[in-house]
Structures are given as C-alpha cells and as structure tokens.
C-alpha positions as CSV (number, residue, x, y, z in Angstrom):
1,X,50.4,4.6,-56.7
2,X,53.6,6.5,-57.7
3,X,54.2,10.1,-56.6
4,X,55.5,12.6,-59.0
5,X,58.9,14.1,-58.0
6,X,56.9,17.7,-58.3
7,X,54.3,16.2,-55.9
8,X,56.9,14.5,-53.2
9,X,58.9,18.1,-53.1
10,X,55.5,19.9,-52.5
11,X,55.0,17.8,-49.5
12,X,58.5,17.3,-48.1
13,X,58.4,21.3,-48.3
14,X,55.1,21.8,-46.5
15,X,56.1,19.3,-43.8
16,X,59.2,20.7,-43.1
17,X,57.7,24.1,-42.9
18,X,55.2,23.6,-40.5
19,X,58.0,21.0,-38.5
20,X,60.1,24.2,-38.1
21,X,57.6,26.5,-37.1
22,X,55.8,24.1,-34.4
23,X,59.8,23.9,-33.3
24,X,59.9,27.1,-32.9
25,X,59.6,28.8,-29.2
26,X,57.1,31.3,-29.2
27,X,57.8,34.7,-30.0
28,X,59.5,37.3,-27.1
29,X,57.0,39.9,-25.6
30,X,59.4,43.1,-25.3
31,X,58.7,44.9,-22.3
32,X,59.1,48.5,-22.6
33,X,61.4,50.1,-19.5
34,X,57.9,51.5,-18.6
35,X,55.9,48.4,-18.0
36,X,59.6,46.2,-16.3
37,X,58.9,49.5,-13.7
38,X,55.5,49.2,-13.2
39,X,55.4,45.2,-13.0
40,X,58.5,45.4,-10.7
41,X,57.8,44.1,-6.9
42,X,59.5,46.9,-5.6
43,X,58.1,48.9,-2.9
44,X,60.3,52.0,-3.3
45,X,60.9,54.2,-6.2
46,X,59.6,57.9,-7.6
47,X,56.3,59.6,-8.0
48,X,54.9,62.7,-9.1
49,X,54.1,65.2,-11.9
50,X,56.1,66.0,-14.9
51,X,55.4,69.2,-16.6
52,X,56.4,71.7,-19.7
53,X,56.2,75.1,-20.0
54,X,57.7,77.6,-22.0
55,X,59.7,80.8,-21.5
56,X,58.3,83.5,-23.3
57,X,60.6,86.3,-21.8
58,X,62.3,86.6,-18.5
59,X,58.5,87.5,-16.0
60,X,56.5,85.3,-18.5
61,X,55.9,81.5,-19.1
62,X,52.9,79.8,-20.7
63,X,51.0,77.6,-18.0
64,X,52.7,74.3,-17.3
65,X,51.4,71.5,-19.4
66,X,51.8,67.9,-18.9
67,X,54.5,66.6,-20.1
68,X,54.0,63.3,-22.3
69,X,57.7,63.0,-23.3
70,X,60.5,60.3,-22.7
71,X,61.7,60.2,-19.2
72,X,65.2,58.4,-19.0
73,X,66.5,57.2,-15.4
74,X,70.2,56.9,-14.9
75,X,72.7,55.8,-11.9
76,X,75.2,58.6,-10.3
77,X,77.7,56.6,-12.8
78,X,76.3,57.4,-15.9
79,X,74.8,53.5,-16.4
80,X,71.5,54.0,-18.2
81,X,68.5,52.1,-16.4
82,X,65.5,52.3,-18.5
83,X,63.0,55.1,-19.7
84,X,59.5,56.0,-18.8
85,X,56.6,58.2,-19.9
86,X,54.4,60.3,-17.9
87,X,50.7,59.6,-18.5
88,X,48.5,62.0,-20.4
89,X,48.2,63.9,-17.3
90,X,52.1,64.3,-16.4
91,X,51.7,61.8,-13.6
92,X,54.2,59.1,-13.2
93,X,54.9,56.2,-10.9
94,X,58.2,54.7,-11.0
95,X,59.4,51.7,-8.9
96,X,63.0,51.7,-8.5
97,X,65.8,50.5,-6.3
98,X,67.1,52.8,-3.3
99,X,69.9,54.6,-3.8
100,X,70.9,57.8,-5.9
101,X,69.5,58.5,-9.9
102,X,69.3,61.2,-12.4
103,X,66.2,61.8,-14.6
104,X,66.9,63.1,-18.1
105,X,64.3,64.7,-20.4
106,X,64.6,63.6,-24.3
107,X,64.2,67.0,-25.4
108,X,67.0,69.2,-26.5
109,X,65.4,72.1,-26.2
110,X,64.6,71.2,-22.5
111,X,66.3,74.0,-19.8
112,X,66.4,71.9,-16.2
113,X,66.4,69.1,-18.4
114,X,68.4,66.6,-15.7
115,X,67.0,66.0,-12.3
116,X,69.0,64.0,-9.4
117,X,66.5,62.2,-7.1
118,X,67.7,60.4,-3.9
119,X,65.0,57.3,-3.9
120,X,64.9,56.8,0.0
121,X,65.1,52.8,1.5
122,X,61.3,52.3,2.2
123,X,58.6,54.3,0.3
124,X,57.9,56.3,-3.0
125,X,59.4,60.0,-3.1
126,X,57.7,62.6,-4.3
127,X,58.5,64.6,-6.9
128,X,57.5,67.2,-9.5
129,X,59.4,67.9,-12.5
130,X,58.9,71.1,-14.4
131,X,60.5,71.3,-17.5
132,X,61.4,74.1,-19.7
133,X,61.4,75.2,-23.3
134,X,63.6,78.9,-23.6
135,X,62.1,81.0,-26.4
136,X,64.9,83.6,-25.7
C-alpha cells in the first residue's frame, strides 16, 4: 500500500517529535536561596525575628510588624550568597557556614537596613532584626 508524501511527513514529524522529547532530560527544579538554606546539612547558621516598623516622629513608631520581605545574606567581601524570607510571623531560620555575613533588607526606604552577624562554629545565633521605615 503506498503512502502519500503528505502522510510519510506527518509521521516522520510526529516521530521525531516525541524521539526528541523522550531524549530530553527532565526539566531543572530551581531551588530558591530559601529552600538550598533550609535543605542544607549545616548545623550552624542564624535565627530569629525580623521585624518593621515605622517612624512617625522622633518619640513615636507604629508597633513592630513582621517583616515578610527579601532578606539578602552577603560575605564581609561583598560576594552575594543567596536571599531568604521571613515567614508570615517574621521568624527565620537560616543555616549557613561559620564565619562573618551581612544581612541586607530589599527595601529602600529601610533605616538599619544592613545587619553584620558573626555566625559562631557550632550552633544557630540568635538574632532579631528590626527594621525601619522614616516618615520624617
């Protein structure tokens, strides 16, 4: 039974379609900073509360409020690490290397926006962060 040229393409196409695709490694689960930290076997790191609040004048601030924002880690040397986010409470636990870090708000507006932490050679330290938003 003779194939049409129409017909042959059709199936050459199909085949080499699915041939590619079932070639194909499967596709790369991106890891956010977040979950490489969490997942990490470490045993030392950072932990503790990051909060907002903002300056109303120079006696007055609105109650601290968790904050839910990007977190980024650095070295002393200015190399960027990674990122995380506090949970919907402000908590945070952050396994990291020992040695010397800065934490970095992603908010412009942020006053005491950059924190240094020391993480120590055995254990989590902890920390609370209290961020600030001037309104003056």
């Amino acid at each position: 039974m003779a194939m049409s040229f129409k017909s042959l393409l059709g199936r050459l196409l199909i085949i080499l379609v699915f041939g590619i695709s079932a070639c194909q490694s499967p596709p790369v689960q991106r890891l956010t900073p977040q979950q490489i930290f969490e997942e990490s076997d470490l045993t030392t790191g950072i932990q503790g509360l990051a909060e907002i609040q903002t300056r109303l004048s120079a006696e007055d601030t609105t109650g601290p409020s968790p904050y839910k924002g990007a977190i980024f880690v650095y070295e002393v040397e200015g190399e960027s690490i990674g990122q995380f986010f506090p949970d919907e409470h402000g908590l945070f636990k952050v396994a990291l290397p020992p040695g010397e870090y800065r934490l970095v708000a992603d908010q412009p507006l942020i006053r005491n926006f950059e924190y240094p932490v020391v993480v120590p050679a055995q254990g989590f330290l902890e920390i609370d962060l209290l961020f600030e938003i001037p309104l003056t």
